[in-house]
Residue, then its C-alpha position, 0 to 999 in steps of 0.5 A: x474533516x471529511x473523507x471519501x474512500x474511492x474502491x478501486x478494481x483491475x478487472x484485467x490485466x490487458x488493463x495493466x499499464x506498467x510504470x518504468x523504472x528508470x533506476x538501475x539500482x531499485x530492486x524489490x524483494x519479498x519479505x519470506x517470513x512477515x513478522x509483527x514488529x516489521x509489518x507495523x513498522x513499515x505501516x506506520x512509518x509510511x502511512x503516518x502522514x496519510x492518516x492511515x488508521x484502523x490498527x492503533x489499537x493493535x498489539x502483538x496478537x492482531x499483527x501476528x494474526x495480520x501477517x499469518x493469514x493465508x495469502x498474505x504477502x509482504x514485499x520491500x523496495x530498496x534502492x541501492x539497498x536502502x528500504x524505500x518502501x513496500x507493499x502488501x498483497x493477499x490473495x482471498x478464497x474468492x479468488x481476487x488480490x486485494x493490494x491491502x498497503x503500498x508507499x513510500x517511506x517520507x524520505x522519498x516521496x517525489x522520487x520518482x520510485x512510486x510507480x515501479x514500487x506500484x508496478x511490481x505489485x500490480x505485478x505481482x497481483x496479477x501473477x497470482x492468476x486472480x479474477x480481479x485486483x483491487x484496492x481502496x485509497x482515500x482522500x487523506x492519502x499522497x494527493x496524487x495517489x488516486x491519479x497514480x491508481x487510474x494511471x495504471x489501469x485502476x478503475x474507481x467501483x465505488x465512492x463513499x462519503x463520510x463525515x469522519x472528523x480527524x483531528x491534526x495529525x502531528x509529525x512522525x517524530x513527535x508521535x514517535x516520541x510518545 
């Protein structure tokens, strides 16, 4: 099946459109000290039903080295103290945020968390003074991942083609189970 990439950039914050959080009771707080275990847990719980690969192979020396790297930040939705997703953020030397994961947990997908969880990143970027924010999604991500990207003022930089076969992805449960 093929895939386009779409890299996307904020180049402002004047650009940024925040999304309401209409729940009193979703809260978002940073992960002080991202770990291995927690850091592919969370990647491969939200992005196994998106395709999200390039860290199959990883052991514990690549997620350590993942989440110890400067600039690296992990943060965790919740709502009513259930974690209902997260977002992962790094700040680069040359002074941009690239926003590196961002989703929810399957559970609650459709309930109406993804743009303050995409709020509070964009947020969070931009906090951290940078010359631009960016990110990449793909057309194997959420169908309205993209759409939900240019909502809050994501431009599309860059399209790329590949020809990239992918074979049936099977459940979360049964991936689990291996």
């Amino acid at each position: 099946m093929a895939k386009t990439t779409y890299r996307m950039e904020m180049q402002n914050p004047d650009q940024f459109v925040q999304k309401e959080n209409k729940g009193t009771d979703f809260s978002i707080l940073q992960v002080a000290e991202p770990y291995p275990e927690l850091a592919k847990f969370f990647h491969t719980v939200v992005g196994h039903p998106w395709r999200w690969g390039g860290r199959d192979g990883w052991g514990e020396k690549e997620w350590q080295a993942y989440v110890s790297r400067p600039g690296f930040e992990m943060w965790i939705g919740y709502r009513a103290g259930t974690p209902v997703g997260y977002f992962e953020l790094c700040h680069h030397e040359a002074g941009d945020v690239q926003i590196l994961t961002m989703g929810l947990m399957p559970k609650f997908i459709g309930q109406k968390m993804g743009g303050p969880l995409l709020t509070a990143a964009v947020k969070r970027a931009w906090e951290r003074n940078p010359t631009k924010v960016r990110l990449s999604t793909c057309s194997h991500d959420h169908p309205r991942a993209k759409d939900t990207y240019c909502s809050v003022g994501f431009e599309v930089t860059e399209v790329i083609e590949s020809a990239e076969e992918n074979p049936p992805i099977p459940s979360f449960w049964e991936w689990a189970g291996k």
